[in-house]
N, C-alpha and C positions, 0 to 999 in steps of 0.2 A: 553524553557522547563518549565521554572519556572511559566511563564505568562500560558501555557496551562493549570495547574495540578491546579492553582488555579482557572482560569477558571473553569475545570469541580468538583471543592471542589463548588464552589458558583452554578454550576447547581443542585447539590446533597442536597446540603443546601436546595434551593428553594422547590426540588422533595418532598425531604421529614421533610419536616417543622421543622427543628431540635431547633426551639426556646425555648425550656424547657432545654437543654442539654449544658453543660459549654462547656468549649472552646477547650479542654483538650480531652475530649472527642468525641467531634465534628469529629474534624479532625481525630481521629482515625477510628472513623465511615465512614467518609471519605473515606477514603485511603481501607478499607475493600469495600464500596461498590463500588468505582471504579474499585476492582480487579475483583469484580462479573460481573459485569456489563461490561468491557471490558472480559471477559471470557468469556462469552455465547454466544450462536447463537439468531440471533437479528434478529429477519422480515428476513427471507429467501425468504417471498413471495410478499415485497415489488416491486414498479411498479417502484422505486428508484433506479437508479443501487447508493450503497454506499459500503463506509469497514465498514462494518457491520454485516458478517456474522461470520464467525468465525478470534479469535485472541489470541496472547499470554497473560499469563495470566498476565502480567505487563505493558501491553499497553495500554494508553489512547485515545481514539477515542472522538473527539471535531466538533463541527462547522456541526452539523445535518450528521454526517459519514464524512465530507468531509475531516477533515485533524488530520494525528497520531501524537503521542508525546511518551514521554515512554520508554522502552523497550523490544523490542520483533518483531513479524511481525502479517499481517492482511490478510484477503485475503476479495477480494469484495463479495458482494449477490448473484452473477450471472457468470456462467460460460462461458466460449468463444464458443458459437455455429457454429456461422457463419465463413464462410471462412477467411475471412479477419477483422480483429479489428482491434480500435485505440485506445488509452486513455495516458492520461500524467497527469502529478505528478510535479507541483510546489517545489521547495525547499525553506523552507522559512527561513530553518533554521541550519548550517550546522554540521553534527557530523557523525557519522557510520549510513549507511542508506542503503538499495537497492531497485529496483524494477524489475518488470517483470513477471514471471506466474511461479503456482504453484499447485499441485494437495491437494483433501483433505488428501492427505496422510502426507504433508510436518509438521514436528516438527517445532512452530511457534514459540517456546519459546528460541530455538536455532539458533542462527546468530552468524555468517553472513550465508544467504540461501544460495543453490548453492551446499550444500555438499554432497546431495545424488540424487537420479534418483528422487525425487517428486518435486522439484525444477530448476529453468533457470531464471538466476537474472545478472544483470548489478549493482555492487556494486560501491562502494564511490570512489572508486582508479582511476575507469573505466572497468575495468576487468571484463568480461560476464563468470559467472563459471555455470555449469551443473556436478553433480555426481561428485564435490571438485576437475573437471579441468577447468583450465581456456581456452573456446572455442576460444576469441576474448578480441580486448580490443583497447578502444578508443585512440587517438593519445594521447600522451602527452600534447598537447597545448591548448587538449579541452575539458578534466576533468570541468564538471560541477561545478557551485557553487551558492553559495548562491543568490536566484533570478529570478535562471535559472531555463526554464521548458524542462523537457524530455518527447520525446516523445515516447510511444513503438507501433510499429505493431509485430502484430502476425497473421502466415498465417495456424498452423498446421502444418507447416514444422520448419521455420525459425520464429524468432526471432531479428527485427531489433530496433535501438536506432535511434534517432533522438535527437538531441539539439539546442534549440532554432527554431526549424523548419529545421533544416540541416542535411539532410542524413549522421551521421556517418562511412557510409558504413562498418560495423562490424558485419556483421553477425549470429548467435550461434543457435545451434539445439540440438537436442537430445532427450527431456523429450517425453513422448508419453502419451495417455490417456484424460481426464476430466481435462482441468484447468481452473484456476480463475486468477484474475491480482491480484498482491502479491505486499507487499510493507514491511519494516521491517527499525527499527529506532533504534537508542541509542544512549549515548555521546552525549545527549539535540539536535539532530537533528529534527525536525521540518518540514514536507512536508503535503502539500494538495494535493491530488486527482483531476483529472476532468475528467471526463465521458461521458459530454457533453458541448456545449457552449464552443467549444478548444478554447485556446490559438493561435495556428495555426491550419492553413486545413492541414486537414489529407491526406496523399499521394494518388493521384490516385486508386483506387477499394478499397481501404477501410474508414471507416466509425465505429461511436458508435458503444460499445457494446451493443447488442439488445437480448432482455431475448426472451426466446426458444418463446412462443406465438407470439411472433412481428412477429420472422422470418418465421412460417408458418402461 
């Protein structure tokens, strides 16, 4: 956590040449313009699928969109068009975290997701909640951690987990509409994204997410 926020204090330094301005100061500036800068809608029309479109307003986004820090949730540039999607999420770092898909509806600032209809998240426990019940939830023995990459499809219907490349079998449904891949951190948790170039192949008939133009 601590390694991230100075990370992006030294990209903000570099952005905006704060060499005239003491130290004191700096860092205040700092921390104001990372809350702007992880608050706003960022290249919506980017050829990148990244988290970088909308997020909470205490989330640090590092490493060109690829991995959160912070407080809060993120949701990627690009919504799930296609029948079948795949994407996974690194954990690099361990503390309250979830992932999985979420509408522009969902309150980003309030975690852990899951609690309402604009949300379908697999949080830190294991436990897959939609509309604040718990659908499913992974065994006991195989609560991800620090290291480990999860994997999510999403078919439109269901909502499946994967770890380490291993069919969870846990299934979860519910949310309907427009979503995005969602991710939310706190308690100095620490996760990268990946989008493409997995980690593991992606289960039979699915594949990247592919922005609306690819797929026609």
């Amino acid at each position: 956590m601590i390694a991230c926020w100075l990370f992006t204090v030294a990209v903000f330094a570099v952005e905006f040449n704060w060499s005239g301005v003491n130290q004191e100061k700096r860092s205040t500036k700092a921390f104001e313009q990372m809350r702007k800068y992880s608050g706003s809608k960022r290249d919506p029309k980017s050829s990148e699928l990244r988290l970088t479109s909308w997020t909470g307003t205490d989330v640090v986004i590092v490493k060109n969109g690829r991995r959160i820090c912070g407080t809060g949730g993120c949701l990627a540039n690009a919504p799930l068009h296609q029948n079948k999607s795949y994407f996974e999420f690194k954990i690099q770092s361990t503390g309250i975290w979830g992932i999985g898909v979420a509408t522009q509806k969902a309150n980003l600032n309030q975690i852990p997701l899951g609690r309402d209809v604009h949300s379908l998240v697999m949080r830190n426990d294991g436990a897959l909640y939609y509309n604040n019940e718990e659908k499913n939830r992974l065994p006991a023995n195989n609560l991800p951690q620090e290291g480990d990459v999860v994997g999510i499809t999403y078919d439109h219907v269901e909502l499946n987990v994967y770890l380490n490349g291993k069919n969870m079998h846990c299934p979860a449904s519910g949310i309907r509409g427009t979503v995005y891949p969602v991710v939310y951190v706190d308690d100095s948790a620490i996760l990268d994204c990946q989008f493409s170039e997995f980690y593991h192949t992606p289960p039979p008939g699915f594949e990247k997410i592919l922005f609306e133009q690819q797929i026609f």
